[in-house]
C-alpha positions as CSV (number, residue, x, y, z in Angstrom):
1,X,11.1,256.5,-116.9
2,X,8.5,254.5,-118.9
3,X,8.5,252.7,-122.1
4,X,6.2,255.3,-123.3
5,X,8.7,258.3,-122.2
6,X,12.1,256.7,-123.6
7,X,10.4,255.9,-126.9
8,X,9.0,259.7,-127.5
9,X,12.3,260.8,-126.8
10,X,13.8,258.5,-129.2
11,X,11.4,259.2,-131.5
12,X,11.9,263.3,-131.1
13,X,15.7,262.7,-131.8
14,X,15.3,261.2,-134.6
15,X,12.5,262.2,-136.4
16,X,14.0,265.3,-138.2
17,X,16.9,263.5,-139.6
18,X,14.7,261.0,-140.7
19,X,12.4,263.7,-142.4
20,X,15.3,265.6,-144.2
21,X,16.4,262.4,-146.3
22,X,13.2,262.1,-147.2
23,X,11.7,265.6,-147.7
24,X,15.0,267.8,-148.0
25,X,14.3,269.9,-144.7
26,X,14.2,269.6,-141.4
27,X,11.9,269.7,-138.8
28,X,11.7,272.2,-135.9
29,X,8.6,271.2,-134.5
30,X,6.1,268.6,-133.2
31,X,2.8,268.5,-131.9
32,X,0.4,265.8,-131.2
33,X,-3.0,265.6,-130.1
34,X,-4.0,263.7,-126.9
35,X,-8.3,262.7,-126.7
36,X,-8.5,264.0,-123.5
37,X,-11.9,261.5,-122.7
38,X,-9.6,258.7,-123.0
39,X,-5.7,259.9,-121.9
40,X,-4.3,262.7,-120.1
41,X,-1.2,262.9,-121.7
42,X,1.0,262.0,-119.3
43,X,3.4,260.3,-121.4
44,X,4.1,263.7,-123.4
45,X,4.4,265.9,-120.0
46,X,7.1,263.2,-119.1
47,X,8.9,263.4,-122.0
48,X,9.3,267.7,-121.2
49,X,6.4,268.1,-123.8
50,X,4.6,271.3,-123.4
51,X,0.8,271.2,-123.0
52,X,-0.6,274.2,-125.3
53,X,-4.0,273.9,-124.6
54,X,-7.0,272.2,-126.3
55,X,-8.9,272.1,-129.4
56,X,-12.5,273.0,-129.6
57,X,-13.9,269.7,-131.0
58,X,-15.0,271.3,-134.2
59,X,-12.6,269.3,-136.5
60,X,-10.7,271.1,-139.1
61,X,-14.0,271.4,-141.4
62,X,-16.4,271.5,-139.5
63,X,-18.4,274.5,-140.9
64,X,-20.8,275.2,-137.7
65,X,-19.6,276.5,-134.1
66,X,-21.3,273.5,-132.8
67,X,-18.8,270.9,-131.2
68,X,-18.9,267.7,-133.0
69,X,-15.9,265.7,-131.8
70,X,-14.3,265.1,-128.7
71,X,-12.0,268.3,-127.5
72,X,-7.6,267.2,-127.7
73,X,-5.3,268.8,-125.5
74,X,-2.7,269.8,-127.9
75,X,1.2,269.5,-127.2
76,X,4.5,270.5,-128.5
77,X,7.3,269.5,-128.6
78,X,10.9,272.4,-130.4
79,X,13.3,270.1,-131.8
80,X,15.8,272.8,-132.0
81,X,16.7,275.9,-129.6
82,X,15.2,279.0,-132.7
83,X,12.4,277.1,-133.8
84,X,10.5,280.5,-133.7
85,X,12.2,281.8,-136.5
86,X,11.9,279.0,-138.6
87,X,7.8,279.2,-137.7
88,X,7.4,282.6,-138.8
89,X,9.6,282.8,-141.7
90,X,8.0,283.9,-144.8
């Protein structure tokens, strides 16, 4: 296992703990955003992250259909075993 694998996994265990001291709730979920011209993710699939599948480069404002940024695979990553409900709790 790499450094890269052991420190997401780390990082994963922790992360919600850390985020309910600070911002009274926990966290259920993570994702991440890979440039897929520069990395493949491999590190993530590694670490038993799941590969949900990729952006289309229009950035989060980006008022055309035109692409205007490199396309991210996008992966995720349930920090606990009903993370569903929590996600579409109203």
């Amino acid at each position: 296992m790499g450094l890269s694998t052991t420190v997401n996994r780390r990082m994963a265990r922790n992360i919600s703990k850390d985020w309910e001291v600070i911002y009274n709730h926990p966290l259920c979920f993570l994702e991440t955003f890979v440039d897929t011209e520069r990395f493949s993710g491999t590190c993530y699939k590694a670490a038993n992250w799941k590969y949900l599948g990729d952006t289309t480069g229009r950035g989060k404002v980006e008022k055309s259909q035109k692409q205007t940024r490199s396309i991210k695979a996008v992966w995720g990553y349930p920090l606990t075993k009903d993370f569903c409900s929590y996600m579409t709790a109203a």
